[in-house]
Structure formats: C-alpha cells, structure tokens
C-alpha positions in Angstrom: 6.5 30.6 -27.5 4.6 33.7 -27.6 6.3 36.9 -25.4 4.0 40.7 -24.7 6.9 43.2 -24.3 5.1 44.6 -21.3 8.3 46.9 -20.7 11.2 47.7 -22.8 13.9 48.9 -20.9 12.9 51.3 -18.2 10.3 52.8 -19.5 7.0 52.0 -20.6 6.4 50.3 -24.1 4.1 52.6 -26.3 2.2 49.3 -26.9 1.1 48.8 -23.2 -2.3 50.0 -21.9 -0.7 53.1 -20.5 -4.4 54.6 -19.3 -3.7 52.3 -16.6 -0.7 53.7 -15.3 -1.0 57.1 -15.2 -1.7 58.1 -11.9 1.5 56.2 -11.4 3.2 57.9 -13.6 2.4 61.6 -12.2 2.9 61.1 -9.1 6.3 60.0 -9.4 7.3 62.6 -11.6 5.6 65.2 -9.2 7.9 64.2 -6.1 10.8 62.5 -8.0 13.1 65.1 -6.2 12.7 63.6 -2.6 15.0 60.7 -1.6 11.8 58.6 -0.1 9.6 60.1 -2.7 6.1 60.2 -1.8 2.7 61.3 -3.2 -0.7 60.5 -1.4 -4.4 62.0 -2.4 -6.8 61.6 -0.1 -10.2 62.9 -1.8 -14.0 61.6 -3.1 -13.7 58.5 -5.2 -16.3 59.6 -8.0 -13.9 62.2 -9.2 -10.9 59.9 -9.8 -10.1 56.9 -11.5 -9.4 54.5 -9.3 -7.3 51.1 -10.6 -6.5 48.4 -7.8 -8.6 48.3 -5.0 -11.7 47.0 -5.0 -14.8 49.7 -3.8 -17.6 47.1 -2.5 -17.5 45.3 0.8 -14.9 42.8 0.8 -14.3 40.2 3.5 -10.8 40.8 5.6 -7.1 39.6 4.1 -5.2 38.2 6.7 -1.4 39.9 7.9 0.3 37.1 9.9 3.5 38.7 11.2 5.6 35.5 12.3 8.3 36.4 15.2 11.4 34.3 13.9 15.3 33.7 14.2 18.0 31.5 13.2 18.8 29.7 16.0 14.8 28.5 16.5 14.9 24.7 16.8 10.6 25.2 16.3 10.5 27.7 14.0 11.0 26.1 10.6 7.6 24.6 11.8 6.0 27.5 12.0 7.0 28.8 8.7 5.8 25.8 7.5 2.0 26.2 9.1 2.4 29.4 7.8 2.9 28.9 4.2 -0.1 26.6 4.2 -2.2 29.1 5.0 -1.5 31.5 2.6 -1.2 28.3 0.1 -5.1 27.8 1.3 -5.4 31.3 0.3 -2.6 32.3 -1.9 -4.8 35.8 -3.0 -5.8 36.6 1.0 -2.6 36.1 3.1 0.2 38.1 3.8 3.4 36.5 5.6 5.9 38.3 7.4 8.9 37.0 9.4 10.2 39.7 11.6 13.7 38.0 12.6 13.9 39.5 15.9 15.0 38.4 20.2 17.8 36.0 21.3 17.3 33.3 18.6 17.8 36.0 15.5 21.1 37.8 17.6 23.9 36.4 15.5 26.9 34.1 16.4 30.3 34.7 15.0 30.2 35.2 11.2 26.4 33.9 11.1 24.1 36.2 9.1 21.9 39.1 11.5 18.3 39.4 9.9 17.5 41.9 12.4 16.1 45.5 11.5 15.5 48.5 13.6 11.7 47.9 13.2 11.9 44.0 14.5 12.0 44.4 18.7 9.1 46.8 18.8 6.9 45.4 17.0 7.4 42.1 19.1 7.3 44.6 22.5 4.1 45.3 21.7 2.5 41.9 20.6 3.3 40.4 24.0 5.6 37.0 22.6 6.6 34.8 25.8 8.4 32.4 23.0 9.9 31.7 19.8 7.8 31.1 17.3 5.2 33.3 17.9 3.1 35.2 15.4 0.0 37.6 15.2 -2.6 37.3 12.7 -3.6 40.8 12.2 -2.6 42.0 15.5 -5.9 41.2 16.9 -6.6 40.1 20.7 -8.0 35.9 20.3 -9.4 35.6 24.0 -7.5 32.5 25.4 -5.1 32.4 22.3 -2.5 35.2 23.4 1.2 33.7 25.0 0.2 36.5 27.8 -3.3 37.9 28.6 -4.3 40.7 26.3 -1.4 39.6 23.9 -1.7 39.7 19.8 1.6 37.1 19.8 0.3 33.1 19.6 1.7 30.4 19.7 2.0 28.7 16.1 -1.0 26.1 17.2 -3.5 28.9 17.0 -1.8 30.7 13.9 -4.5 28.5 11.3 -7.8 28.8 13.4 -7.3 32.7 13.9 -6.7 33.1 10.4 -9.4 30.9 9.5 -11.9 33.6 11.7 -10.0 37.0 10.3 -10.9 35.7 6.4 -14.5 35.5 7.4 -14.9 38.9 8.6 -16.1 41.7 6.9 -13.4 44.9 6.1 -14.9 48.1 6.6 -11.6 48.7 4.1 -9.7 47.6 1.3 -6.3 47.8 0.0 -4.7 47.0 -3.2 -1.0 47.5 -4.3 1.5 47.2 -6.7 5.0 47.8 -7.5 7.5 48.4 -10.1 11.3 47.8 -9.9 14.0 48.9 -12.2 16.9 46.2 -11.5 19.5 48.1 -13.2 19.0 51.0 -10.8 17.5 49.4 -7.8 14.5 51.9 -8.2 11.4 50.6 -6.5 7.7 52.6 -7.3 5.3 51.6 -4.7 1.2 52.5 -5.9 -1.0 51.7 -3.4 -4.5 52.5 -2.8 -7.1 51.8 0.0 -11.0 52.6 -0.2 -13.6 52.9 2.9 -16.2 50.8 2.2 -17.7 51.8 5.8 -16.5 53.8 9.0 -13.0 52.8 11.0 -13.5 53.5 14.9 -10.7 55.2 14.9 -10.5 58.6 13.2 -7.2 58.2 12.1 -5.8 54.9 10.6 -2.0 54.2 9.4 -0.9 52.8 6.4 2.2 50.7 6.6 4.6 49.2 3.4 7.1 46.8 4.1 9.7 45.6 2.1 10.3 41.9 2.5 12.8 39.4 0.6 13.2 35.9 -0.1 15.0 32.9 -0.8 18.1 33.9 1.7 20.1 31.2 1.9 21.2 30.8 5.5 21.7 28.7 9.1 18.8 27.8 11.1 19.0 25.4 13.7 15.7 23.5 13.0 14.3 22.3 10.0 17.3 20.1 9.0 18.8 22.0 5.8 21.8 23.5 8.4 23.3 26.4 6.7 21.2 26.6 3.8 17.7 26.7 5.0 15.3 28.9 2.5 14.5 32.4 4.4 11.0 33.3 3.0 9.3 36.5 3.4 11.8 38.4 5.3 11.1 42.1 7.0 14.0 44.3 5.7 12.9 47.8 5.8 9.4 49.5 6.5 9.1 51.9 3.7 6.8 54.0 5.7 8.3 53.7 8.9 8.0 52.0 12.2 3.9 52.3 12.8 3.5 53.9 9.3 2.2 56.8 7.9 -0.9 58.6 9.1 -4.8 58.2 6.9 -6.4 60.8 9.0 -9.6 60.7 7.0 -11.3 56.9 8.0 -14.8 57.4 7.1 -17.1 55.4 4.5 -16.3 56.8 0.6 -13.2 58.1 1.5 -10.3 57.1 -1.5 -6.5 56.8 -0.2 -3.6 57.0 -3.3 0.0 57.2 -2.4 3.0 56.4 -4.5 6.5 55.8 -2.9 10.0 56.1 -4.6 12.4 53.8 -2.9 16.1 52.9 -4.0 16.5 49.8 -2.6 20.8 49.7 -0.7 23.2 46.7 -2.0 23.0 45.4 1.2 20.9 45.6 4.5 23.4 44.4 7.6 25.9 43.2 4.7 23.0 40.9 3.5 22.9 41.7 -0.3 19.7 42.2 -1.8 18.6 40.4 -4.6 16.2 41.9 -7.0 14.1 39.3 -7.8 13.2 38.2 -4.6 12.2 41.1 -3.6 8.3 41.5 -2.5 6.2 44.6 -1.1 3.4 44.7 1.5 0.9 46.9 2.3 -1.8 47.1 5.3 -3.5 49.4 7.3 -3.9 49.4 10.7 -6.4 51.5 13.4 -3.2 52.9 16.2 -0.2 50.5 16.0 -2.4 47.2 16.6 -5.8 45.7 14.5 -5.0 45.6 11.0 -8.4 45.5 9.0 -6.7 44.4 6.0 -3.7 44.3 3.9 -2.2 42.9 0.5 0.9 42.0 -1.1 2.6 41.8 -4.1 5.7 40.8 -5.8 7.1 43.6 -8.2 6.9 44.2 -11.9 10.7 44.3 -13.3 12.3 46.5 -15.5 15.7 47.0 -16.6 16.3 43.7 -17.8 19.0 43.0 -20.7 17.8 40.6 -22.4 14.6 40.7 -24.2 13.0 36.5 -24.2 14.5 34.1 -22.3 11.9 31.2 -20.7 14.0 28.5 -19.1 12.6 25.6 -17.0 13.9 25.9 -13.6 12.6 23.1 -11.8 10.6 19.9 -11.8 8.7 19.2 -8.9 10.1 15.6 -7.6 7.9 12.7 -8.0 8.3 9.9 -5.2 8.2 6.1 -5.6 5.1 5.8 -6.8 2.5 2.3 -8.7 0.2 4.6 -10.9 1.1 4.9 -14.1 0.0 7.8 -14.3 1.7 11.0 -13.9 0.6 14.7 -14.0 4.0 16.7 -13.5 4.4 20.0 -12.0 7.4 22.4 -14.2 8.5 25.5 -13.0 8.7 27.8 -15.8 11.1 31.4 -15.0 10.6 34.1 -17.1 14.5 35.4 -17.4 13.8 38.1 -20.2 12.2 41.4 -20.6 9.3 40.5 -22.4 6.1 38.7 -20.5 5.7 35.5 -21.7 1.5 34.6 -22.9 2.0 31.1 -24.6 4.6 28.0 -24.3 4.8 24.7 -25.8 5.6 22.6 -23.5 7.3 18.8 -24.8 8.6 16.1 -22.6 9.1 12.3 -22.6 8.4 9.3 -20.1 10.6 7.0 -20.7 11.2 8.0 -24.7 7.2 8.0 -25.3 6.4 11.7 -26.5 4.1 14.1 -25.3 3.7 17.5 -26.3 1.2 20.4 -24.0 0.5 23.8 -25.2 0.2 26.5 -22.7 -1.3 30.1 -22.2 -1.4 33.0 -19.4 0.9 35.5 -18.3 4.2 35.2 -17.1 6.0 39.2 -16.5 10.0 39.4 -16.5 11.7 37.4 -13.6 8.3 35.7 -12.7 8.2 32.3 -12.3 4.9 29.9 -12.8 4.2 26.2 -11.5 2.8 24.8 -14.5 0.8 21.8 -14.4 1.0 18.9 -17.0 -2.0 16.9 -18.2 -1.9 13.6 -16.5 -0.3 11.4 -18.8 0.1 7.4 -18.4 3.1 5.2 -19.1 4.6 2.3 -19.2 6.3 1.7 -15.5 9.9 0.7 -15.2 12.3 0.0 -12.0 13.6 3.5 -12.6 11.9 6.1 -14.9 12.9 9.2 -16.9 11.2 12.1 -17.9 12.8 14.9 -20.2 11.8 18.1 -20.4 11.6 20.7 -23.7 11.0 24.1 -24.6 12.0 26.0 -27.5 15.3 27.5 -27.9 15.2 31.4 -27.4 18.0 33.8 -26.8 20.0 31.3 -24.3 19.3 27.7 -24.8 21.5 26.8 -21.6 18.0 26.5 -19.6 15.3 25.3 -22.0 15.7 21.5 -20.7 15.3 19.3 -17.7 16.0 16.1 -16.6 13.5 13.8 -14.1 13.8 10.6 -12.4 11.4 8.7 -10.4 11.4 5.1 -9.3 8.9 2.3 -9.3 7.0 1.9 -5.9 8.2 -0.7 -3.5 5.5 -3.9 -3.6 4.8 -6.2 -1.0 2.6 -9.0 0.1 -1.0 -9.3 1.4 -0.1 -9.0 5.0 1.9 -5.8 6.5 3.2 -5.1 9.9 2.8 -1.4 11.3 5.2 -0.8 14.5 5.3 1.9 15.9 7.8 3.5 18.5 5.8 6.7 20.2 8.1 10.1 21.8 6.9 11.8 24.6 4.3 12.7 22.8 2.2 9.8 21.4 -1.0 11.3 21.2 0.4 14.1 18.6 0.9 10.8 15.9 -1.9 9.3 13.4 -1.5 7.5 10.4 -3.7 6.0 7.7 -3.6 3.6 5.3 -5.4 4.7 1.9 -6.1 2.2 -1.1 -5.8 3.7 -4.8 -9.4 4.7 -4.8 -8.7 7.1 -1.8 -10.5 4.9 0.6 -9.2 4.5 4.3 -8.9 0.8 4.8 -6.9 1.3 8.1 -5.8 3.8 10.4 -4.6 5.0 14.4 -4.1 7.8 16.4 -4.1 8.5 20.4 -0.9 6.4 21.4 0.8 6.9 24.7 3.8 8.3 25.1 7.2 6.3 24.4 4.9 3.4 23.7 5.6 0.2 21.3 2.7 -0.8 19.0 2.8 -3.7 16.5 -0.4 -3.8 14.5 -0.8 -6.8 11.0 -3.2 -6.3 8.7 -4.2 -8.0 5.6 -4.7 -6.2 2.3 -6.0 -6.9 -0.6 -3.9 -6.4 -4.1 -3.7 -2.9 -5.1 -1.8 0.4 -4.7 -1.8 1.8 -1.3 -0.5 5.4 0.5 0.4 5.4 3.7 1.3 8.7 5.5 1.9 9.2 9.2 1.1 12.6 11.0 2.4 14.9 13.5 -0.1 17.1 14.8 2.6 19.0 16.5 4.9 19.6 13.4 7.9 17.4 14.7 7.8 14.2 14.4 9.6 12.3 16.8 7.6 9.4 16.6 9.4 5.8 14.8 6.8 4.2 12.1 7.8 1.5 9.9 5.9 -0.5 7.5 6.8 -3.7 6.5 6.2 -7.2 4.8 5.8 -10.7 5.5 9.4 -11.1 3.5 11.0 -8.3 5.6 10.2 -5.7 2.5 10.3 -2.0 4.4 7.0 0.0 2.6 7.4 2.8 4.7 10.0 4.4 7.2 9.8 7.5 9.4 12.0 8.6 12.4 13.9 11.4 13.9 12.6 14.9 13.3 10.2 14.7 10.2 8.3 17.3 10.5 4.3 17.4 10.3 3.4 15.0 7.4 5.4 12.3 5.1 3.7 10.0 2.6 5.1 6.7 0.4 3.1 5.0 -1.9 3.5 0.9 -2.0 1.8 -1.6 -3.8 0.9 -5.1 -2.2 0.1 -8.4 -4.8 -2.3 -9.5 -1.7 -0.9 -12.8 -1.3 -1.2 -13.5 2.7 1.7 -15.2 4.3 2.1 -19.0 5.2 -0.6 -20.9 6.9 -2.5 -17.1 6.7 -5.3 -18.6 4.7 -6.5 -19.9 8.8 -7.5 -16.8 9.0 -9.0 -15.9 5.8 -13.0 -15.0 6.1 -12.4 -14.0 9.9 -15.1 -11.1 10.3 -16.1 -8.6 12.9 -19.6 -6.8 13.5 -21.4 -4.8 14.2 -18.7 -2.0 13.9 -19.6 0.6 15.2 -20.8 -1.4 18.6 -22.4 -1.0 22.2 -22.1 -3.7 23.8 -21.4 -6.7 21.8 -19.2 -7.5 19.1 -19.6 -10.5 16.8 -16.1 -12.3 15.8 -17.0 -14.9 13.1 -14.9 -17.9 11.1 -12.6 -17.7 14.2 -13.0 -21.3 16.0 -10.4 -22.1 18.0 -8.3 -18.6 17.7 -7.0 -16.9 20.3 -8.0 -13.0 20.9 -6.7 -10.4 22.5 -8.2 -6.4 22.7 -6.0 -3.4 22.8 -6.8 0.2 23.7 -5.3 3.2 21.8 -2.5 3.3 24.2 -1.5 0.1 23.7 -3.0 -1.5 26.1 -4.0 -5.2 26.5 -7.8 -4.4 28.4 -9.3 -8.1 28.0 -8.6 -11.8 26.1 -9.6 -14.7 25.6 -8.4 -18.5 24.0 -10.2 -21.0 21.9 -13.0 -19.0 21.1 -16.3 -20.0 19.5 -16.5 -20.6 15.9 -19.3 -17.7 16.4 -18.4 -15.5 19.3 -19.8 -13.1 20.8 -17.4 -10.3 23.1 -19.1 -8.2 25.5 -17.7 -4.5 24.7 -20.0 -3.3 27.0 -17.5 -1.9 29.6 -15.5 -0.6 27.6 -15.2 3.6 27.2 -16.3 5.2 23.7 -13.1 5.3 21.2 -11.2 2.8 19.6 -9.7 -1.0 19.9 -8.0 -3.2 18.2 -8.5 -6.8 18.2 -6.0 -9.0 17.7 -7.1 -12.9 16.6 -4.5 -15.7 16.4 -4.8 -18.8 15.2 -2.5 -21.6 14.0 0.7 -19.8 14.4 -0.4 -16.2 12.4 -2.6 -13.5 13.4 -4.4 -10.4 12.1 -5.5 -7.3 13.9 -9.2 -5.4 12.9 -10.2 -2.2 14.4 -13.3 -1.2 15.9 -15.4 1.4 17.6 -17.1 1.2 20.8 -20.5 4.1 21.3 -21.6 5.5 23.9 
C-alpha cells in the first residue's frame, strides 16, 4: 500500500507541486482578515496562469436544482432519476436539493432542512408540486408545471438534461476546494473563462455549499427515519443570486477565492466534514445557468497519517454465474493520499489477490472494481476481504455473503396484478447471453394477467419496470412445482431484478406441446400455428383481453390477424390438459 502525503497537517507538504497552488495561496493570505474572505481578478487570460478551467469551447454542464422535503411521498423518486443522471455523467452534472414548501416545514422534533435561500429560489422557478426541479433554470416549452416556468416535473428532469449537455457554453467554470477539519476552514478557488460573448453584460457567479449523507425521515422511499439526504443546500457562500461578473465578453478570465468557516451546526443540524461538497455556476440575471461544476473538498487537518479501511462491499443478489466481479469501497481515513493497494479476498476459501493503482486524497472514498473471478457455487457463498494492516487494523477487513440462485423447471408462470396504472409496467425475460426471450408492457389498469412460457435450460434475469418510479404493480414468477423465481409488490420503486436458473425440463404431459411454432412474426394478416392439431387457442391483447379463439384447430393453421390493430398479442394454445403462451406482432 503505497500513500503521496499530499498534505501534512494544515499546510502544504514541501513535496507537493506547489506551482499549482499559488494563486490559491495569495489570495487567501491577501484577504485573510475578512470573515467571508474573498479575492476575485477579473483581467486578460495571456497574462496569468490559469489552472482549472478549461479555455476552448466546451459543451454545457448541467445544474439540476431538485425542489425537495421530508414529508414527499414522490420525492425519493426523484432523487433517484436524479442520481442517474449525474451517474450517466458523473463529470457534467451538478445536483442540488433545495429542501424547501410544506413537505420540508418540520413536525415536532423532525429535522428542518430549510435555509433562508430555499423559498426564493422556488418563487421564482414557478413549482405547482413536490418534486419539482430545474435543469439549469432554462424555460423547456411544454415542460414547465406553469407556462414560462424553469420548475418540471421529475418526468422531464432526464430529457432536459439530455438537451442542456449537448449545447455549446459560451463559458466555463472549474473549482476546487480545500477544508481544514480541525478548524472547519473552507478555501473556495474558482475560476470561469469566456470562450465567447454572454447576452447579458453582467453575469453572477454563485457557490453553494451542500452536504450529504444526513440521516433523516422521509415519508417515501421506505427507509423511514433514516433515509440518505444527498446533496443538500446549506448555505450560498456568495449569497442569494450570487456575486456580480460584470465583464461577460469572449477572453475575459474570472478568479476568485473564498474563505469560509463552516458553523457546528446549520438549524441544529451538525455538519460533518467529510460530507461536505462545494458548487459553483454562473448564471445570466437570477435564471439561465450556462454552466456550472462541482467538487468535493481536499482535507486537511487530519491526525492520523495512513489509514485505508474497506468500508463497504457492494451486495451481490442470488445469482447462477459463477462468476463474480465485486465492487469494494475503499475510504481513505488518513492524511496521506493513497496511489497503490493490494487488494486479497477469498470465494469460498479459494484465494485471489488484485493489485491496484490511482489516487485516493484523505477522507475520499473509491468504488473499486474486482477482476471477474469464477468459483465453485454453493447454497450460500462467502467472500472475505483483505488489505494490509496500517496504523488501525480495526477496518482493513470485510465480510460477504451471497446465495445460490433459485432454479426451476422448463415452464414458468408470469402473473401479473396491474395498479391504476398498468401501462407504467414492462418486464423482460433475459437468458445468460443477454438475449430477450420474452417480454410485456401496455397492461390495463388493475388488470390480472397469467402468461406460461417454456424455457430452455439456462440462467435467466428477469426484471420488471416502472416507468413512473413506483411500482405498485404485483409480478410473480413462478414454477411448475410452485418454486417463486421472482416476486415484486407494494412500492418498489422504478426497477428490481433476480436472477433464476431453469433445468428446462417442461411439466407433465408438456411434451403435447413440444415443437408448437408460430410464423411469420412479425405479421399482416396471417399467422401460421404449426404442430398444434387438435389444440385449443385463444388471443389476448396487451390489456388482457381475450379478442378472438378458436378449438381443435388444424394440425397446420392458419389465423387471420388481419383485423387486428398494430402492437402486440399473445397466443395462448392448449392441448391435452397444459398450455403455452407465444407472443407476436401484428404491422401495419
């Protein structure tokens, strides 16, 4: 284990580059007499030496400012959507939650994540709801809860975002941030460069000071009193619409350096060092923010000099590979930035040993991805975790268990109980190869669908879908022998996944039905049901819906599809006491 001693103590290490932070450096000392300590240079870039901000055209970085509370049944869904865009784009996307209206006014002893900064900024965005966000306070045409609004609902959050990343910035912004945890000192160094003309002569540049991982109620997302508070406004550094850039034109260089002490507590919510993070954008009046950036802290102040410790393990579900690549969390408790880390762990006592390198600064943490590795399955695996012993070996291990998947037969049953809501649920039914062997979507609401299929032997994922981000809808997967595969209900939120395996044995008196084939699929008019003699069939719409049938068919059919609209069916054949359903597509 290899650690760079990026800082010692407070101050700078002699060994660091310190060319690169000297413009830091002076401008702090220059104004470290004011409380909110600030130092900004506004002159031609060819005569300084610029550090963090890119100076050719760059594309937009989004700033999605998500309107939150703790009382928001529908909000843990939106921070959800939220995360995956800036997951999409972890370098691009900025998140904050401004905890602010009715569903953030606290209760009796519940938490208030308010700020003095929170109801104007909503005021102006135009929110008829909770959650709502803005995605660079830009005007979407037909997005907006109220016409001319920047607030959206959560279902437009992704496409907006999508759009903002694709245009072009006529300015860029970089910052970064140092934090001494032993004095809650925090140096803010940010820079922004005109790569072209704003169309306002004066822009405002705006740094907020966001934290994370509060611990605390919220009435949706089912973790009650401890849901995870990500990203949350605490103070705007720079004030409610920011500070003013009154030079906007192409060439022009922006430094400024802000010196912050950071309170215990913001509304008797302590702080927490670590989870602290910085943003920065710039905006033309108090709406359209070209760009922005943000950025967690570099920490100082720290007593102990190296100390890795492995702080979590992402889970691995039931799975039938026997394969495994896992994901460790590696936390960086000491001073000194750790560059290099051997890595040793063992599935179920076999050995295996991975050898890492990058950069991990004091009180960082880094998902680290293993090497997939195979092993030997069992009911019920274990995996343990290694790392050498440094200055506290408390942390340096972990502890993993996973179990084998479920495995059923060759024929499943898929029934399905649909909300109020039917048409927001699809599901698909992958084979180990990745291939879709079957799949639905466009149910009616509170509907009951019972779909069989017949698989061959192999590993399968199944995951059923929410569009809407609540579930709601019952799916349940099961086997000839009353083996669940797969079970969803209640509030589950957009996606859930289980892996099953199937030994493709068909049930009793199933072989009737063996080499029963439809085509052509896609159709017009006809469809062709083959090795089917005597079966009975029945055709069901999307919804459910029994449109047509017929008994002792041909051993050769022929169905005329013809009148039927463009989408999807399902045919359902029987035959000697079992039946199988196949899907098919009727064209236009």
């Amino acid at each position: 284990m290899n650690y760079y001693p990026y800082f010692s103590g407070s101050k700078l290490n002699l060994r660091t580059n310190l060319s690169r932070f000297t413009p830091i450096l002076k401008l702090k000392i220059m104004f470290k007499k004011l409380s909110l300590g600030l130092a900004s240079g506004l002159i031609a870039f060819a005569s300084y030496g610029q550090t963090i901000v890119p100076t050719t055209p760059q594309n937009k970085n989004v700033v999605l400012e998500e309107f939150t509370g703790i009382y928001c049944v529908y909000c843990p869904q939106g921070h959800a959507i939220a995360q995956s865009i800036k997951e999409a784009n972890p370098e691009r996307v900025t998140l904050i939650n401004i905890h602010t209206g009715g569903y953030a006014a606290p209760s009796g002893s519940d938490p208030d994540y308010r700020t003095p900064y929170g109801s104007a900024i909503a005021a102006q965005s135009g929110l008829a709801g909770y959650p709502a966000g803005q995605v660079n306070r830009h005007v979407f045409p037909n997005r907006g809860m109220t016409n001319g609004g920047t607030a959206m609902g959560r279902g437009s959050w992704e496409i907006s975002a999508d759009e903002i990343l694709a245009v072009a910035s006529y300015v860029n912004v970089g910052v970064e941030a140092f934090l001494d945890i032993q004095t809650r000192e925090l140096v803010v160094h940010v820079e922004a460069y005109y790569t072209g003309d704003s169309p306002q002569s004066t822009n405002m540049l705006n740094v907020a000071l966001l934290q994370n991982n509060t611990k605390g109620p919220q009435t949706g997302g089912g973790a009650g009193n401890n849901y995870n508070h990500m990203h949350r406004l605490v103070d705007m550094i720079t004030g409610q619409w920011g500070e003013e850039i009154t030079t906007t034109t192409e060439g022009t260089f922006v430094d400024r350096t802000y010196t912050f002490t950071i309170p215990e507590d913001y509304n008797n919510i302590a702080t927490v060092m670590e989870d602290m993070e910085v943003a920065a954008f710039i905006t033309e009046t108090q709406q359209e923010i070209p760009t922005g950036s943000s950025t967690q802290p570099y920490f100082t102040g720290v007593t102990i000099a190296d100390d890795a410790s492995i702080k979590s393990v992402m889970p691995i579900g039931p799975t039938c590979s026997e394969t495994i690549a896992p994901v460790v969390k590696i936390k960086n408790n000491g001073q000194n930035t750790i560059t290099s880390l051997e890595i040793s762990y063992e599935i179920n006592g076999e050995p295996h040993t991975y050898n890492w390198t990058g950069s991990i600064p004091a009180l960082w943490e880094e998902d680290i991805q293993l090497p997939e590795t195979t092993f030997t399955a069992q009911a019920t695996n274990t995996v343990t975790f290694s790392i050498p012993n440094d200055e506290d070996t408390s942390n340096n291990t972990y502890d993993l268990t996973f179990d084998q998947a479920p495995e059923g037969t060759g024929t499943i049953y898929v029934d399905i109980i649909t909300d109020n809501w039917g048409d927001e649920l699809s599901w698909e039914l992958k084979d180990s190869a990745g291939n879709v062997v079957q799949s639905g979507t466009g149910y009616g609401n509170n509907a009951t669908i019972n779909l069989r299929f017949d698989i061959a032997a192999d590993c399968y994922t199944f995951t059923a879908t929410d569009s809407f981000g609540d579930g709601g809808n019952r799916v349940t997967v099961t086997d000839t022998d009353g083996n669940q595969l797969f079970r969803v209900v209640g509030n589950w939120g957009s996606e859930k996944s289980s892996e099953f395996s199937s030994d493709g044995v068909l049930s009793v008196n199933q072989s009737a039905l063996e080499g029963i084939n439809i085509y052509p699929n896609p159709t017009k008019e006809t469809l062709n049901i083959s090795n089917a003699e005597t079966a009975n069939i029945e055709v069901y719409d999307m919804l459910g819906r029994m449109i047509l049938s017929k008994n002792n068919i041909s051993l050769n059919e022929q169905l005329n599809v013809s009148g039927l609209n463009a989408g999807a069916y399902f045919v359902k054949i029987s035959k000697e006491g079992n039946s199988t359903t196949k899907k098919f597509i009727v064209t236009n």
